[in-house]
Every structure is written in C-alpha cells, then in structure tokens.
C-alpha positions in Angstrom: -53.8 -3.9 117.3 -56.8 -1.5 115.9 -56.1 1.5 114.6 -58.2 3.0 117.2 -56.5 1.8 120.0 -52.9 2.9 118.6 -54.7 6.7 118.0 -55.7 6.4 121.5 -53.2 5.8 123.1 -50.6 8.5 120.8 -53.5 10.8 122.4 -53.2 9.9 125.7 -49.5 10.1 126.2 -49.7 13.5 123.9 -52.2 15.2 126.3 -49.7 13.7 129.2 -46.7 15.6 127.8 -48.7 18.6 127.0 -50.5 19.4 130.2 -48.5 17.6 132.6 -44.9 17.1 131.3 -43.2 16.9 134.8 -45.0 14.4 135.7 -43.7 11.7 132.7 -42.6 8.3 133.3 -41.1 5.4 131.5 -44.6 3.9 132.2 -46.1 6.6 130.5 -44.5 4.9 127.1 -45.6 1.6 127.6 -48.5 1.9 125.6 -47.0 2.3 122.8 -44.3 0.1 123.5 -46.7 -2.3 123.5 -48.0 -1.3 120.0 -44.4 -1.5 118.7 -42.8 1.6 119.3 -38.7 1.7 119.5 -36.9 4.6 121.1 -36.8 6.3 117.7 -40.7 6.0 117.1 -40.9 7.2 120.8 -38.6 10.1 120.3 -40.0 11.1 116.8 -43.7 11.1 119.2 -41.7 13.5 121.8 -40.6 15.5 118.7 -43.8 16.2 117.2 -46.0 16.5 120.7 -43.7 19.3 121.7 -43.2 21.4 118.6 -47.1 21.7 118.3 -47.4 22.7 121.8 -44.5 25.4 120.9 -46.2 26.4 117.9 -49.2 26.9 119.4 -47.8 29.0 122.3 -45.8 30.9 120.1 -49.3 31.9 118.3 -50.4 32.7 121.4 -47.7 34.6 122.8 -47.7 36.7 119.6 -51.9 37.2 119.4 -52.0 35.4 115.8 -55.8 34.9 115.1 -57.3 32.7 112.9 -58.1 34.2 109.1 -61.8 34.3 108.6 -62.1 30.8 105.8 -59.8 28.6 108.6 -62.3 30.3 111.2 -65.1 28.9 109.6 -63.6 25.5 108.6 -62.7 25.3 112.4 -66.5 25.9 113.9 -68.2 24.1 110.7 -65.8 21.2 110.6 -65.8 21.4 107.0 -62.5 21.1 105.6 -60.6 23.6 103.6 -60.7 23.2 100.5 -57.3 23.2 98.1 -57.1 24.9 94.5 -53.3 25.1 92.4 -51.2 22.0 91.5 -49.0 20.7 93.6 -46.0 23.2 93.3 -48.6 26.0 94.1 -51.0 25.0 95.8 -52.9 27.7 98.1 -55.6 26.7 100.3 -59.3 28.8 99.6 
C-alpha cells in the first residue's frame, strides 16, 4: 500500500459521494476495504466527506466570500502563515 494509492482512492470515493451520492454502492467501498478500512473507518470517511460538502453549501447558500489574505493563499498556493502560541493562535 503507497500512500498515494490510499489518497487516491479516499478521493475517488469522496468525489463519488459528493457529486453523485445516489448512485453509491457497497462496491464503491471496496477500495478502501482493500486498504484496510472497517465499518468505523468507513463511516468516520462518510462523516467527514459529508460535513464538508455541508459546510461548503452552507457558505454558499449564505454568500460567505473568502477574506482577502485566504484569497490570496488560495490563487498563490502559498500557505497562510500562523502567528500566537498555541492557545491563541490567529492565522495572518
């Protein structure tokens, strides 16, 4: 098992349930069956594929735009940067 592979295919079945979740299987899952994956690692996937895609149509729904340093981190692909300590940490 390579990293890559297991990243690929948490991708494939994520873009699955996001686009076309109707259309599931128990099939769909194999893949990462194969890699290991119980019902609970399976679930906890489920959990975490759909509260993203909620989040993000929530921010949709509501018009939420991105603030102008995320903006830039986003189209530059350089990451945000983090000042504080870890009880206080705000992001710059």
């Amino acid at each position: 098992m390579t990293p890559g592979n297991r990243n690929f295919q948490l991708c494939e079945l994520a873009h699955k349930m996001s686009a076309t979740p109707t259309s599931m299987t128990e099939d769909d899952w194999q893949p990462l069956r194969d890699l290991g994956f119980d019902d609970q690692a399976c679930l906890e996937v489920a959990h975490i594929v759909g509260i993203f895609n909620y989040l993000t149509r929530l921010a949709d729904g509501l018009g939420l735009q991105l603030d102008p340093a995320t903006l830039e981190a986003s189209e530059t692909e350089i990451p945000l940067k983090k000042i504080g300590d870890a009880n206080g940490a705000r992001t710059v």
